[in-house]
Kinemage of the C-alpha trace (Angstrom):
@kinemage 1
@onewidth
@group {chain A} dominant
@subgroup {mainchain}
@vectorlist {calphas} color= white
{ca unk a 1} P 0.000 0.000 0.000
{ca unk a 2} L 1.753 3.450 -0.992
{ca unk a 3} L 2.069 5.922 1.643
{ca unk a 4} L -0.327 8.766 1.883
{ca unk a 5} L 2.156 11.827 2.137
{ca unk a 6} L 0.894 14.977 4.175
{ca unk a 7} L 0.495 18.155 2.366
{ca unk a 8} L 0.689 21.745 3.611
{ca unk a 9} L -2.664 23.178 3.203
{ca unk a 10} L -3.024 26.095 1.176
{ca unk a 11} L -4.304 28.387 -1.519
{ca unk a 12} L -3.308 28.845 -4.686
{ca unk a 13} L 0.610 29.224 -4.841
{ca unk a 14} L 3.460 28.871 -7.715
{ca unk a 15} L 3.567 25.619 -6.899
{ca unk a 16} L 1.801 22.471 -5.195
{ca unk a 17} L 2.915 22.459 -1.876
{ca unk a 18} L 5.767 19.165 -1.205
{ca unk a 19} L 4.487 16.328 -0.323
{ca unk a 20} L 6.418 15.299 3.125
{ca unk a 21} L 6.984 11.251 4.692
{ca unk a 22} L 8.109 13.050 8.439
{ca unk a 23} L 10.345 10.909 10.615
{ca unk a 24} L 10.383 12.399 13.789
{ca unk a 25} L 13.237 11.564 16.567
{ca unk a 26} L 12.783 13.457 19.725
{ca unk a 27} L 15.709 13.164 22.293
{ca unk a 28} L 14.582 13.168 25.549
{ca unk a 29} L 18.037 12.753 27.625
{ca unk a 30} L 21.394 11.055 26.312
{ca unk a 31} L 19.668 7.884 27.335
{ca unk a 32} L 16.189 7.427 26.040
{ca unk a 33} L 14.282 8.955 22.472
{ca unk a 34} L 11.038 8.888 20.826
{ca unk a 35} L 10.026 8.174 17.387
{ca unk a 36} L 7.107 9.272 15.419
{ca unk a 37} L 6.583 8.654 11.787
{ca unk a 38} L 3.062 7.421 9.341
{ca unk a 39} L 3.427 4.205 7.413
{ca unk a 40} L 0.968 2.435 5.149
{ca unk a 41} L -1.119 1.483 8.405
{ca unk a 42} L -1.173 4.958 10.226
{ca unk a 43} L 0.416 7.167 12.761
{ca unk a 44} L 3.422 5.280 14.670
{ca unk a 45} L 5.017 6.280 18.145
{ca unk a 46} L 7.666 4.163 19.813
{ca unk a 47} L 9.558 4.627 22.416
{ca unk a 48} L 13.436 3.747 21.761
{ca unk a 49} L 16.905 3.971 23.884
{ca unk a 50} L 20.146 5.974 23.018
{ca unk a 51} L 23.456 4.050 23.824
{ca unk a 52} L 25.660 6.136 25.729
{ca unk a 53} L 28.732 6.542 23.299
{ca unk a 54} L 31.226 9.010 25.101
{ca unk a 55} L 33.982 7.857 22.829
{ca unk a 56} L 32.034 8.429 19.553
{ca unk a 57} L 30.723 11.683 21.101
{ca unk a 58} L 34.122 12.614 22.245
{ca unk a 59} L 35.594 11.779 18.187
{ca unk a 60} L 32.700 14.069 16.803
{ca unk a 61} L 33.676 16.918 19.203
{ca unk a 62} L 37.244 16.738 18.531
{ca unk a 63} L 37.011 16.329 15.184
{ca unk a 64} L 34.562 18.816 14.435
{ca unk a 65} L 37.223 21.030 15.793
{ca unk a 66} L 39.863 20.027 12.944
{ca unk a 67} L 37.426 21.287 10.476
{ca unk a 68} L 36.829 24.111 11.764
{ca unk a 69} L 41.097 24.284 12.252
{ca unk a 70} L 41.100 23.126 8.795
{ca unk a 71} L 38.815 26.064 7.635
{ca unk a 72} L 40.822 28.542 8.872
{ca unk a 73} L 43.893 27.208 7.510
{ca unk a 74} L 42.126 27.199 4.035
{ca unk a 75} L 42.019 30.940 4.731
{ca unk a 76} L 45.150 31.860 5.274
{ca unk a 77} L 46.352 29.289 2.407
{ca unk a 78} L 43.820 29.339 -0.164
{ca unk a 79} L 44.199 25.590 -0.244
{ca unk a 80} L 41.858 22.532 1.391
{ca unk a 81} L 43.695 21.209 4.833
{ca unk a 82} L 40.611 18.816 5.047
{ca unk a 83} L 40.827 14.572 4.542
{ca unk a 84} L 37.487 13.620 3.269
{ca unk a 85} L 37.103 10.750 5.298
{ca unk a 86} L 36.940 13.178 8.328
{ca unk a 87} L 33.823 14.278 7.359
{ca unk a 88} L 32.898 10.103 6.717
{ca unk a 89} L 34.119 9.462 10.215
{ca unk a 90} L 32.008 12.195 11.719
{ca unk a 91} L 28.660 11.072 10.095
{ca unk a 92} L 29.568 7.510 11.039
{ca unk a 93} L 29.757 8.090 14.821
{ca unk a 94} L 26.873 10.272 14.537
{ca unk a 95} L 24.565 7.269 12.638
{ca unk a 96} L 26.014 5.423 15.522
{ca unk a 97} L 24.587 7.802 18.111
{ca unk a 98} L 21.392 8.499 16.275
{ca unk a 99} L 20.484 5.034 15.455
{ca unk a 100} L 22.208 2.760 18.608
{ca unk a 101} L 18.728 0.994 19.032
{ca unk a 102} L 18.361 -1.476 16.434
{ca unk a 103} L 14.472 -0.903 16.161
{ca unk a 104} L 15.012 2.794 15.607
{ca unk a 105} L 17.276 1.619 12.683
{ca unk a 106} L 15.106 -0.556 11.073
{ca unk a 107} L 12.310 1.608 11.286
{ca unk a 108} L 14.183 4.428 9.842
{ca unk a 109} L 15.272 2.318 6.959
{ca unk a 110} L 12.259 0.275 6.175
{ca unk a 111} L 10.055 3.705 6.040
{ca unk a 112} L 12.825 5.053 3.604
{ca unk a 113} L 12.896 1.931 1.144
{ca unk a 114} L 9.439 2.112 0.997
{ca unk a 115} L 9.404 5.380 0.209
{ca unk a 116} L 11.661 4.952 -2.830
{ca unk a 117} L 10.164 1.889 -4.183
{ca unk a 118} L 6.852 3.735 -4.301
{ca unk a 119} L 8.721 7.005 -6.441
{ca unk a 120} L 10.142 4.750 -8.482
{ca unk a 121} L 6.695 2.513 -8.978
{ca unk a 122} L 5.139 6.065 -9.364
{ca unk a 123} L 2.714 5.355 -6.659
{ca unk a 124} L 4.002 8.812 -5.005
{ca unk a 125} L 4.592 11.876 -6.417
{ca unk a 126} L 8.209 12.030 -7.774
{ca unk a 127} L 8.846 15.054 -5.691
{ca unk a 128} L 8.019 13.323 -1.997
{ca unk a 129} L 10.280 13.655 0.382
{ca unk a 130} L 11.098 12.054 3.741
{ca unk a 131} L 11.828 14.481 6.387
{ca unk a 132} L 14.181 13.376 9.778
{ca unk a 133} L 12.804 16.137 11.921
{ca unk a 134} L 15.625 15.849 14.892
{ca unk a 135} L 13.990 17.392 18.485
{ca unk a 136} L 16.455 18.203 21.071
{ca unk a 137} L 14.605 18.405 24.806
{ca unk a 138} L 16.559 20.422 27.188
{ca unk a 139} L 18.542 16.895 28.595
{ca unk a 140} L 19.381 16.197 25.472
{ca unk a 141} L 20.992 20.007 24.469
{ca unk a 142} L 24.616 19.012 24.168
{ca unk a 143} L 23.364 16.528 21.918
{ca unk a 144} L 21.858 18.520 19.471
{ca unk a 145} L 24.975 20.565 19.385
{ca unk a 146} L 26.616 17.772 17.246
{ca unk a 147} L 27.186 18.965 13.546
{ca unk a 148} L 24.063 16.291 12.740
{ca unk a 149} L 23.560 17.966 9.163
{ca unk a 150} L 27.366 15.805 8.514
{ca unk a 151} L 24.855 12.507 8.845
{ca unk a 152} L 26.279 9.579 7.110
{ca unk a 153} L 24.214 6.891 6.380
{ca unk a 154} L 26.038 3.465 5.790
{ca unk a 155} L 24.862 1.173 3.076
{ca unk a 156} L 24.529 -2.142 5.999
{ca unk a 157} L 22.753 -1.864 9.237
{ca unk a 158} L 25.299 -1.021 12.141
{ca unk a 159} L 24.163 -4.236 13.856
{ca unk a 160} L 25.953 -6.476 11.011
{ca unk a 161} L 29.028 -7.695 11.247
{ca unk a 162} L 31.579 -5.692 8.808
{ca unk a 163} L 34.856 -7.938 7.587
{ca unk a 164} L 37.269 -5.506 7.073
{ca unk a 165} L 38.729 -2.441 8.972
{ca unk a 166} L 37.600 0.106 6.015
{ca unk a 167} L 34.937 2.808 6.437
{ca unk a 168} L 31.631 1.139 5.324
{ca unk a 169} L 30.537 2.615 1.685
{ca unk a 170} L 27.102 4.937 2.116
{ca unk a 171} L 26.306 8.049 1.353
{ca unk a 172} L 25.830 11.444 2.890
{ca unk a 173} L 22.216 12.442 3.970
{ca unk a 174} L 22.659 15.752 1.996
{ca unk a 175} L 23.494 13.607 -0.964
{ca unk a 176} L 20.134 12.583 -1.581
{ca unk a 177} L 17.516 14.750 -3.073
{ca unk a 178} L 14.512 12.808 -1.518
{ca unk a 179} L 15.482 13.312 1.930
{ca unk a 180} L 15.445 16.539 4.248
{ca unk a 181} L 17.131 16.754 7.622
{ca unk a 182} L 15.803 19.752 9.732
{ca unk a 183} L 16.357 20.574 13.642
{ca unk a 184} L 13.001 20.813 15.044
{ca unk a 185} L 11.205 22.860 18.142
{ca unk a 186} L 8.179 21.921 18.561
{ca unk a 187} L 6.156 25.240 20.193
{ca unk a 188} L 5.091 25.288 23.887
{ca unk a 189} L 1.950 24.324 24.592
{ca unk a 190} L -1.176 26.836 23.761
{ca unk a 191} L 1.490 28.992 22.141
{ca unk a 192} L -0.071 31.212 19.969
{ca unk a 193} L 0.758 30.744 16.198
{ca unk a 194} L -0.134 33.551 13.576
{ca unk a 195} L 1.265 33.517 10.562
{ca unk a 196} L -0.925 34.971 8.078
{ca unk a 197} L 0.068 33.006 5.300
{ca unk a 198} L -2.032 34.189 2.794
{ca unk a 199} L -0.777 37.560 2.611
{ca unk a 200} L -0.288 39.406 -0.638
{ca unk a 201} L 3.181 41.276 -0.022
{ca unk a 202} L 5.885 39.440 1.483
{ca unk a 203} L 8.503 41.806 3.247
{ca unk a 204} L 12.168 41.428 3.252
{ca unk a 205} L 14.595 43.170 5.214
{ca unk a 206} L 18.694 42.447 3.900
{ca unk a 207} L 20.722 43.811 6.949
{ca unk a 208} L 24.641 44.306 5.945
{ca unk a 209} L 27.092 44.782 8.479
{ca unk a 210} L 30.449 45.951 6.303
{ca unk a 211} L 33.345 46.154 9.175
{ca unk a 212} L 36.474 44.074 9.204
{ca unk a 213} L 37.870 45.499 6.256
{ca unk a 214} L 40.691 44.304 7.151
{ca unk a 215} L 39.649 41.160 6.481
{ca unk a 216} L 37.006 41.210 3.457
{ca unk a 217} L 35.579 44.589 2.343
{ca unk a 218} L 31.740 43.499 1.705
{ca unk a 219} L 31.026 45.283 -2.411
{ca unk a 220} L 27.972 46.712 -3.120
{ca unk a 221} L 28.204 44.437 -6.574
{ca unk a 222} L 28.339 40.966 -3.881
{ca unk a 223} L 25.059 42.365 -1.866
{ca unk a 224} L 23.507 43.168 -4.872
{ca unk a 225} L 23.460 38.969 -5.812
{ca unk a 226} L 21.554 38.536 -2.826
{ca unk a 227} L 18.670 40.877 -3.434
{ca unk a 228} L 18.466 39.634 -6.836
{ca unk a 229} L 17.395 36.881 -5.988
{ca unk a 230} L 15.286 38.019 -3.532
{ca unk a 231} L 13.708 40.159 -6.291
{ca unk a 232} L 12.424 36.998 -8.174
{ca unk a 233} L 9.849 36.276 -5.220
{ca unk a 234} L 6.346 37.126 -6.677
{ca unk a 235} L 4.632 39.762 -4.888
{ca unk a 236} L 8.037 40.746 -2.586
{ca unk a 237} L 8.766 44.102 -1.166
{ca unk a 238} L 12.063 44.489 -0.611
{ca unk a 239} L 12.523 47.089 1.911
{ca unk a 240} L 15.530 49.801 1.869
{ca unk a 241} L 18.693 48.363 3.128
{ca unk a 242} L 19.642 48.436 6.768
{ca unk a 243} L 23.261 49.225 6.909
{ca unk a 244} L 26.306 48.995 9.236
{ca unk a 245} L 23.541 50.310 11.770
{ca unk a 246} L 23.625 49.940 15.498
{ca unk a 247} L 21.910 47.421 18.167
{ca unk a 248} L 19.005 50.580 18.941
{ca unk a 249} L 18.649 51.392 14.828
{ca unk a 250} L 18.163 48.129 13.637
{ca unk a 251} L 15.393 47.258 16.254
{ca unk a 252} L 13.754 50.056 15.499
{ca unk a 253} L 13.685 48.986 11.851
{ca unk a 254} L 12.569 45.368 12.754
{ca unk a 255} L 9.344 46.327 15.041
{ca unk a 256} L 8.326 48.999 12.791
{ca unk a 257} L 8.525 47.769 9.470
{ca unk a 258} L 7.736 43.765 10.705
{ca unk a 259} L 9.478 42.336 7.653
{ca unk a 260} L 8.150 38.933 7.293
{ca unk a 261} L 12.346 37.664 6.359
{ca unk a 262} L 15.113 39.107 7.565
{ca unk a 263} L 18.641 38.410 5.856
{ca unk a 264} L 21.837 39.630 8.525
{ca unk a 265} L 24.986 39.412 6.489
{ca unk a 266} L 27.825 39.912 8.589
{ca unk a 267} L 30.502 38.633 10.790
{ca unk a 268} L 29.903 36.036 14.127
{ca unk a 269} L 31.347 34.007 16.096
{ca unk a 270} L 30.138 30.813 18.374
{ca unk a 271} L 27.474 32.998 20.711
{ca unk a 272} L 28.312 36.055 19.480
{ca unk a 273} L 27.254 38.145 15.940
{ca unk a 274} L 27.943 42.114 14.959
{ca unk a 275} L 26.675 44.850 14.864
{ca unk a 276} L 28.105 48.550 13.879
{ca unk a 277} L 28.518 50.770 17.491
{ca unk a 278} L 25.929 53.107 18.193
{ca unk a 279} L 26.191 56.182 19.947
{ca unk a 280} L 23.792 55.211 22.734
{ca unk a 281} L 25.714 51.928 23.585
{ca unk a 282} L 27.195 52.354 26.528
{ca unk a 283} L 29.400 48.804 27.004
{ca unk a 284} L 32.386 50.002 25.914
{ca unk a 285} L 34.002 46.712 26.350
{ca unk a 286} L 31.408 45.487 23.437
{ca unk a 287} L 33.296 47.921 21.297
{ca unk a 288} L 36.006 46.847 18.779
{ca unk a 289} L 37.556 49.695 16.622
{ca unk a 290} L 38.780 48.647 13.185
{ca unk a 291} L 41.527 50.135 10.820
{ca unk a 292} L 38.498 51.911 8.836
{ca unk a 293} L 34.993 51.872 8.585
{ca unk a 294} L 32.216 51.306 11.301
{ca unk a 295} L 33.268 50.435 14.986
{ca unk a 296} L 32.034 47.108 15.778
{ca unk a 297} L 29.783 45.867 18.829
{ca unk a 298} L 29.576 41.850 19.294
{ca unk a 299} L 26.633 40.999 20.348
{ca unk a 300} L 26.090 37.998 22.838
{ca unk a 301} L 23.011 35.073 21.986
{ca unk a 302} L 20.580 36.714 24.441
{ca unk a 303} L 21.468 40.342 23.231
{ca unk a 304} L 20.696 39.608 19.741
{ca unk a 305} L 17.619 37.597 20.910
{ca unk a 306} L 15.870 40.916 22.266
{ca unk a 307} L 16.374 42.583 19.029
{ca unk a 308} L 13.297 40.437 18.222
{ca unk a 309} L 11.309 41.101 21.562
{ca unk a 310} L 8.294 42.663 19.613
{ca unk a 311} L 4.411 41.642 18.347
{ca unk a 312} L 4.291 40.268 14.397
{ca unk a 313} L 8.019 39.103 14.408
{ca unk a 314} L 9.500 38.020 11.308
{ca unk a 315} L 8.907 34.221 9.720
{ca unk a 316} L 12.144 33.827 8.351
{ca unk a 317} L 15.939 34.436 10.181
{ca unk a 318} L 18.786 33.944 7.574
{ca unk a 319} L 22.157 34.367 9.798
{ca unk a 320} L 24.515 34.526 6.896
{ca unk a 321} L 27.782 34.803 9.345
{ca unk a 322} L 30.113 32.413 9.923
{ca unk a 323} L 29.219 30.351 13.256
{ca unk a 324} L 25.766 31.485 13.812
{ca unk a 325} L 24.900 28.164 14.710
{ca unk a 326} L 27.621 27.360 16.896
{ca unk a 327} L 27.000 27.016 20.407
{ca unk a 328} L 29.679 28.536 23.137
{ca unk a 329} L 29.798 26.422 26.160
{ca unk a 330} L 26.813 26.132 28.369
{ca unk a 331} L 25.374 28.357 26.235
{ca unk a 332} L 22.696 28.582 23.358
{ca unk a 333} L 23.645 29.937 19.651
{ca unk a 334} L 22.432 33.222 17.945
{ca unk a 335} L 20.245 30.384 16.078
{ca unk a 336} L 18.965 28.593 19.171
{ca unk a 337} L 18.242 31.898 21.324
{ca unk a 338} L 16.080 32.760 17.957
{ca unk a 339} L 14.193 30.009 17.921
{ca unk a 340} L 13.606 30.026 21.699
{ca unk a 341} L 11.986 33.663 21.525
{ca unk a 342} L 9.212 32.182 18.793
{ca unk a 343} L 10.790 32.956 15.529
{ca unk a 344} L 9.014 30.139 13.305
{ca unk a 345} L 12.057 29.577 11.198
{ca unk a 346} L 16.218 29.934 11.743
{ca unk a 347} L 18.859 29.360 8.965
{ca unk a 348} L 22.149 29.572 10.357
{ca unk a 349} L 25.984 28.254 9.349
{ca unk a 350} L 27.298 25.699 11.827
{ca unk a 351} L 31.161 26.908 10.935
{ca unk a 352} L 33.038 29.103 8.642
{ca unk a 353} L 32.333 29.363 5.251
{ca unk a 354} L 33.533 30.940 2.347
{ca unk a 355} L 32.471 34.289 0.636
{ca unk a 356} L 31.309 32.280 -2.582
{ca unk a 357} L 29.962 29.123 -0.906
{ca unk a 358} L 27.696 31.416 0.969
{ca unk a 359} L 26.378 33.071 -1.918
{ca unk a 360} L 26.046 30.075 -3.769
{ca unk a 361} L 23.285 29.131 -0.873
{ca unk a 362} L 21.735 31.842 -0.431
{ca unk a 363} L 20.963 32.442 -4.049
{ca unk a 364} L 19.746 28.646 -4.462
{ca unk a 365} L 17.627 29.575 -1.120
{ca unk a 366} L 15.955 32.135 -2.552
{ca unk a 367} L 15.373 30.900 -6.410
{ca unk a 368} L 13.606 27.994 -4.604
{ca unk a 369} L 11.350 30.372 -2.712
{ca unk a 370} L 10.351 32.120 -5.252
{ca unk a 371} L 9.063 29.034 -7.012
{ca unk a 372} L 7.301 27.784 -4.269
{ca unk a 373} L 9.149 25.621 -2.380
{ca unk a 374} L 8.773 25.371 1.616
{ca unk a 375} L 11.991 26.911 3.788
{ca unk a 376} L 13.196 23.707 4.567
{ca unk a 377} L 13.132 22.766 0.893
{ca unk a 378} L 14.929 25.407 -0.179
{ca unk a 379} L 17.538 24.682 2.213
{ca unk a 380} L 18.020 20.970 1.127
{ca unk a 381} L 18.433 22.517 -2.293
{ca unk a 382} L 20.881 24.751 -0.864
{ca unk a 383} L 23.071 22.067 0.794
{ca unk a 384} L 23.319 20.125 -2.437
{ca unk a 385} L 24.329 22.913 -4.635
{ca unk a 386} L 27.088 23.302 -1.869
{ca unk a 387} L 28.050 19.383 -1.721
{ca unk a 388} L 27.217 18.498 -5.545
{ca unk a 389} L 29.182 16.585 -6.595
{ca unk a 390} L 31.772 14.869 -4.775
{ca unk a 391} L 30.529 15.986 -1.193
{ca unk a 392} L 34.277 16.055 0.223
{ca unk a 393} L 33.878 18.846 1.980
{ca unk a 394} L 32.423 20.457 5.055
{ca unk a 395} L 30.003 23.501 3.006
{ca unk a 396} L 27.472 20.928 2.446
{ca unk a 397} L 27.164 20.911 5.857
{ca unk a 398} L 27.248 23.980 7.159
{ca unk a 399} L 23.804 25.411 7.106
{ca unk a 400} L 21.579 24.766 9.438
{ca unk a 401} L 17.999 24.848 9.905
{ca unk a 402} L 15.677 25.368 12.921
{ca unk a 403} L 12.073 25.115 12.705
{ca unk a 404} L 9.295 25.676 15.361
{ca unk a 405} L 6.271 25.220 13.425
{ca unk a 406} L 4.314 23.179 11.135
{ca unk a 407} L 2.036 25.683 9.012
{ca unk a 408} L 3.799 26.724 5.847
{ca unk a 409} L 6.030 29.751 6.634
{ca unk a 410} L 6.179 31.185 2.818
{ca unk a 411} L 2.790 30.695 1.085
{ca unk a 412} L 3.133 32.817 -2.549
{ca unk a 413} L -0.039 34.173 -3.370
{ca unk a 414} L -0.214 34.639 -7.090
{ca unk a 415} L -3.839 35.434 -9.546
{ca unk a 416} L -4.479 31.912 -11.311
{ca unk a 417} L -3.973 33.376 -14.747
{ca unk a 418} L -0.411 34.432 -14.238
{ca unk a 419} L 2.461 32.631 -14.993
{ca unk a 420} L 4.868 31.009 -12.986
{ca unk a 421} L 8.194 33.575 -11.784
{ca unk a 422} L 11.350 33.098 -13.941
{ca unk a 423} L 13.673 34.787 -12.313
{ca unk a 424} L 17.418 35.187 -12.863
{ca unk a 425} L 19.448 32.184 -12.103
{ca unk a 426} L 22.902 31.698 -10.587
{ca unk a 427} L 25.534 29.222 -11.266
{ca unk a 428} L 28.282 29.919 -8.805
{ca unk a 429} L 32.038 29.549 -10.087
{ca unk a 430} L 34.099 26.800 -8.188
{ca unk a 431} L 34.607 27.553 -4.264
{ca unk a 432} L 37.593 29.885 -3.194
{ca unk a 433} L 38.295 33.042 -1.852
{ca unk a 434} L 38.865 33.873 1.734
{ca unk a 435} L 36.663 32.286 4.643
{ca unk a 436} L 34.236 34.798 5.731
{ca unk a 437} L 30.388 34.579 5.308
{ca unk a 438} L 29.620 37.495 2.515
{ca unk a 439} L 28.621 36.742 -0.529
{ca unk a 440} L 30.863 36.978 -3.386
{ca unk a 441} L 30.031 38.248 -7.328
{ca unk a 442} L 28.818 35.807 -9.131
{ca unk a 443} L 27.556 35.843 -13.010
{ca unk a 444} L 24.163 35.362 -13.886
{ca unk a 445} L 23.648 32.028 -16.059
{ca unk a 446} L 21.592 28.971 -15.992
{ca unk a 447} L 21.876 27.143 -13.157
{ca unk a 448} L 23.422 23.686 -13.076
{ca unk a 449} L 20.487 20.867 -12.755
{ca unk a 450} L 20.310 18.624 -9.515
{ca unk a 451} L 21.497 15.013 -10.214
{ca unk a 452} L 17.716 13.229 -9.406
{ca unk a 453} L 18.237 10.161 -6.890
{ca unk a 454} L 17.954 7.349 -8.875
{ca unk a 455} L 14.525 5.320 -8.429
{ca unk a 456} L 14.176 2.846 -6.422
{ca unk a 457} L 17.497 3.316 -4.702
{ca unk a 458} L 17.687 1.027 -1.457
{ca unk a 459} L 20.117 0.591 1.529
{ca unk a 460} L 22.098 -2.233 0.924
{ca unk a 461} L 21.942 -5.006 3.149
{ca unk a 462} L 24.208 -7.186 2.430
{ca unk a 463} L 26.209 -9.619 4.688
């Protein structure tokens, strides 16, 4: 029997909403996790059991700091100090963590095969997808601060027997263009949540902070590829550009004009993001005076957090600064403390990434958008234009997604005699430049088509 795929429910749009298969793992503690998911014979919740792992934990941690080491000596070099099978052993011992109890496994795998034998039998729509929604609970935090997006998922079940001492052939998750892998917060109970999908005008607000010109001067020519894109969302205003302003000027802009996405472009750290000093700050230590340009204020989690302390806040957060996802320790990101004050959706890089690779997501992002597809979509899409096609390096991985709500966050309204958008497309030269998280200029041609997963792929299980 073929599944029976849920649908966002909505009104005429540029396109059908996607058809989702959702896998949900909730961690309650480091020892104990919940899974809910639909198969052909209804709604499923089982209870399941994390193996404590300190050594894989412990390998991820460490190792997760090499890349990020790595990353900065790619800076400084203009060369790759990364081993691909890093990034293999990561998303091993993450599998390993994520999927120690052998029902979770199975479940997880059988819901996935089915999934692709129905695409490939047609009995689905060739553009379902199967969603792992991941849900951290406050036990489970340090958890969820693994770089889970780096998910590799090994051809044979990690409960059979492997004869040799090589890494186990599989794939990345961000390889595959059926599957989605988004962090999810599920809101508090009787939390109130207003969308209004159905508006006609969708605001966006690009906020550019240009400091550190010592280390990459941000061009007007590089911010214009951003709005571009932006531009080719039907019915979007794009409001007047909030520049190098301070902590007091920038709220100001955000609870009067309420865009519906706002897109920071900028400079961060783990905890921390900037912000240009205003003359009303009065933490001097905050302050950080550069060789030219604006003086710049770093901003801790919470601080940025009550720049969004207002009625009608906006849908969409895109954090494109390096580390915005990062967590300091015993602390929540700039991404996490977003999501925490009720900001439905958070996109956010989980380490440093380069001026281009950044632009190449973000414009991807936002031509998806504009035709239609949900946020999390568009970040899949994202993710593979960053990974495609060899996927031996961390960009793939670095954006992150948070999401706090089911209802459909970008719903394009559009009269049902006009045409679908065709807006200007992107194809983004090869990856280099230094590693900062602007993006760079990039020339406007067709972009490259994503490799389809071919039908009726399986897991191997082989002994």
């Amino acid at each position: 029997m073929p599944f029976e795929p849920e649908r966002s429910k909505s009104r005429k749009a540029v396109s059908e909403p996607m058809p989702y298969v959702d896998f949900t793992i909730s961690v309650e503690d480091e020892k104990s996790i919940a899974i809910d998911y639909v198969d052909s014979r209804g709604s499923r919740r089982r209870a399941g059991r994390l193996i404590p792992d300190p050594v894989a934990q412990f390998t991820i941690r460490r190792m997760n700091e090499w890349i990020n080491f790595g990353l900065l000596i790619s800076q400084t070099t203009n060369r790759d100090a990364l081993d691909p099978d890093d990034l293999k052993a990561i998303g091993l011992n993450l599998y390993r963590i994520l999927f120690s109890d052998p029902e979770v496994e199975m479940r997880f795998r059988d819901l996935y095969d089915d999934l692709s034998s129905d695409r490939a039998n047609e009995k689905v729509s060739a553009d379902c997808r199967m969603r792992l929604r991941l849900v951290f609970k406050e036990d489970a935090r340090r958890l969820g601060e693994l770089p889970w997006e780096l998910l590799f998922i090994p051809d044979r079940s990690i409960s059979e027997k492997v004869g040799d001492q090589s890494l186990p052939s599989g794939f990345f998750f961000g390889e595959r263009e059926d599957l989605i892998l988004t962090r999810y917060s599920p809101p508090a109970a009787g939390a109130e949540q207003r969308f209004d999908i159905g508006e006609q005008s969708l605001r966006i607000l690009l906020a550019v902070y240009t400091g550190f010109p010592e280390m990459n001067v941000i061009r007007p020519e590089e911010i214009e590829i951003v709005r571009s894109q932006m531009k080719t969302i039907p019915r979007a205003t794009i409001l007047p550009d909030a520049r190098n302003l301070s902590y007091s000027e920038l709220k100001n802009r955000l609870s009067t004009e309420k865009p519906h996405i706002l897109h920071f472009i900028g400079h961060g750290d783990a905890g921390q993001i900037t912000l240009a000093y205003g003359e009303n700050d009065d933490t001097e230590r905050l302050k950080t005076r550069t060789s030219s340009g604006p003086q710049v204020r770093w901003l801790s989690a919470p601080e940025f957090r009550r720049l969004f302390d207002y009625p009608g806040k906006p849908r969409v957060v895109f954090l494109q600064a390096c580390n915005g996802s990062a967590s300091p320790t015993n602390s929540l990101s700039c991404a996490q403390e977003l999501i925490q004050a009720g900001v439905p959706a958070v996109i956010a890089m989980q380490h440093s990434i380069r001026a281009i690779d950044a632009a190449r997501f973000a414009a991807v992002f936002y031509q998806k958008l504009a035709r239609g597809a949900d946020v999390d979509e568009a970040v899949r899409a994202g993710r593979h234009e960053l990974g495609d096609p060899s996927y031996n390096h961390p960009r793939f991985g670095t954006p992150v997604i948070y999401l706090r709500t089911e209802d459909r966050l970008v719903n394009l309204q559009i009269p049902a005699d006009q045409p679908e958008p065709r807006g200007t497309e992107a194809v983004m030269p090869p990856s280099s430049g230094p590693s900062v998280a602007v993006p760079a200029t990039i020339t406007s041609v067709p972009v490259a088509a994503e490799k389809p997963t071919e039908p009726g792929a399986k897991f191997q299980r082989t002994n």
